[in-house]
C-alpha positions in Angstrom: 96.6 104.9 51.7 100.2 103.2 51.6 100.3 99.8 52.7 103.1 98.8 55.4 106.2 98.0 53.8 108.2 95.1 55.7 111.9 94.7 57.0 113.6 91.3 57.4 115.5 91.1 60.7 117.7 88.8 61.9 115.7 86.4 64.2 118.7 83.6 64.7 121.7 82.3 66.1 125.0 84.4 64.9 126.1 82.0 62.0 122.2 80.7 60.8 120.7 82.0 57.8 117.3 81.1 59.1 114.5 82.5 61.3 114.0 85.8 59.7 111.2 88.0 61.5 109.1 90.3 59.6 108.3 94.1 61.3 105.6 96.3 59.7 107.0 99.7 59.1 104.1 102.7 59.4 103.5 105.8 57.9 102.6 108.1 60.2 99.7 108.9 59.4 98.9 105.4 58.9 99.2 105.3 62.7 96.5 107.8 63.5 94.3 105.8 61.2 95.0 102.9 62.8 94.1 104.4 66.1 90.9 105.5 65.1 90.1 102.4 63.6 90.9 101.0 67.2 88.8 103.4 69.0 85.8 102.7 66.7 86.2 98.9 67.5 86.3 98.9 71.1 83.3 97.8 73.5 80.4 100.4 74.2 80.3 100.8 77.5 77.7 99.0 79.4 74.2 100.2 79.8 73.1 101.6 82.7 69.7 102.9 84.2 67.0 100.3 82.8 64.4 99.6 85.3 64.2 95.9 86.6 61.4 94.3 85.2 60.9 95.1 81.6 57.8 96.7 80.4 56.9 96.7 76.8 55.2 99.2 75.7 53.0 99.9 72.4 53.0 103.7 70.4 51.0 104.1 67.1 52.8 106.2 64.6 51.3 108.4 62.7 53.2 106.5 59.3 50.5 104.1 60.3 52.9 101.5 61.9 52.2 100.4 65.0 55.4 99.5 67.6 56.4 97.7 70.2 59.7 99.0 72.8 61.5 98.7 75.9 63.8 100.6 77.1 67.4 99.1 78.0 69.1 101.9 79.2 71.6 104.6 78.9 75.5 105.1 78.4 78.3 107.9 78.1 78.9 108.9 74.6 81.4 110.9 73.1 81.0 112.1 69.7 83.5 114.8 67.9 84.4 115.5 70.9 81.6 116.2 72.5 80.0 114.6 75.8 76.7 113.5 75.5 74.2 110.4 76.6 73.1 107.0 74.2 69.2 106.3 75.2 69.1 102.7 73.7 65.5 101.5 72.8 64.6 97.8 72.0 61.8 97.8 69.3 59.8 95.9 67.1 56.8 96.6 64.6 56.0 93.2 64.0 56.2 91.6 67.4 58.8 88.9 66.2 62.1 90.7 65.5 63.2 93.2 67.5 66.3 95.6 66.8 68.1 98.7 69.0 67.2 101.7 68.3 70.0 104.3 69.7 68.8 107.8 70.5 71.6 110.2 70.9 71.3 113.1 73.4 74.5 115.5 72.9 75.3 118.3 75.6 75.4 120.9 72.3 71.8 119.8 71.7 70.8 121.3 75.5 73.1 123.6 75.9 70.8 126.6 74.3 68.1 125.5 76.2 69.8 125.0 79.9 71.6 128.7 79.5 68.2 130.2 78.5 66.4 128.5 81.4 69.3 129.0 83.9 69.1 125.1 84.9 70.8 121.9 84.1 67.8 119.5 82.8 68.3 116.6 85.1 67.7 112.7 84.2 64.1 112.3 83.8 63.7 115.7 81.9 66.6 113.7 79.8 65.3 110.7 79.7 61.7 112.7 78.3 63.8 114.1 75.4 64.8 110.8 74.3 62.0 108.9 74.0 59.7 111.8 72.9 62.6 111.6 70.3 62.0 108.0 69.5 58.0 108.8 68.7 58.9 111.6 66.5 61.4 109.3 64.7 58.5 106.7 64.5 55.7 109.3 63.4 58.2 110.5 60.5 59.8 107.5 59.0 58.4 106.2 56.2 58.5 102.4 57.3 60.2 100.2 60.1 63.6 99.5 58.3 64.3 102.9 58.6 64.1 102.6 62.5 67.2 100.8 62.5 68.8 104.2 62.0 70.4 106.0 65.2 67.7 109.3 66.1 70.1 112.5 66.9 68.7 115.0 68.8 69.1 118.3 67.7 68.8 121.5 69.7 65.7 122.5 67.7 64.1 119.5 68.8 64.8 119.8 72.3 63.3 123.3 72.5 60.4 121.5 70.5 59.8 118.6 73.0 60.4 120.6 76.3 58.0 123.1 74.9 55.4 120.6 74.3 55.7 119.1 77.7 55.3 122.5 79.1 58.7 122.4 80.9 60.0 125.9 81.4 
């Protein structure tokens, strides 16, 4: 990448040789970059959906860790350009450090599923994906630090979980 090359303009009163500014001058490209770099930086948008009181809850993995969650909420998300919904878990496996745990629900990932059935899954169904999700994550990663990784839902695992909870 090219870094900004700089102009000197004049800055001060006809006659002075002082006060120069300095304008960065952008590639083009440098400015989609930049945007992008913008978009990645700016705020999450707030979660919404958590219940009141906060309930932790315990699930035993089958990696032989045990954890400790709470769910705090959902939000929007738009990812290649493509709506979907961030599930955001608050978990723990040693009951002193807790870290978010983002499970990402994409429309692609329900899309099969919804035009097979004929129905739109609606918030709870969702919500069932997502934290079925999150004990599948915890039964196959090897150890906690690997929890701090986002889950993605795929379409597979959607047929996977909905089959398993019997919802046809």
């Amino acid at each position: 990448m090219r870094s900004p090359s700089y102009a000197l303009g004049g800055g001060g009163r006809s006659g002075e040789l002082g006060f120069y500014r300095q304008r960065k001058i952008w590639h083009p490209g440098e400015q989609v970059l930049a945007r992008i770099l913008r978009s990645w930086r700016q705020k999450k948008a707030p979660l919404a959906g958590a219940p009141r009181i906060r309930r932790q809850k315990t699930y035993s993995a089958r990696s032989g860790y045990v954890y400790q969650y709470f769910y705090e909420g959902q939000r929007p998300l738009e990812r290649a350009g493509e709506p979907g919904i961030e599930f955001v878990f608050r978990v723990s496996s040693d009951r002193k450090t807790f870290f978010d745990v983002p499970v990402v629900l994409g429309e692609p990932a329900l899309a099969g599923w919804q035009q097979r059935q004929g129905r739109l899954l609606n918030s709870t169904e969702r919500y069932a994906i997502a934290k079925m999700a999150l004990f599948q994550a915890f039964d196959e990663r090897e150890n906690p630090a690997l929890m701090k990784l986002e889950v993605q839902v795929r379409a597979a695992d959607v047929d996977a979980i909905l089959e398993a909870l019997e919802l046809d």
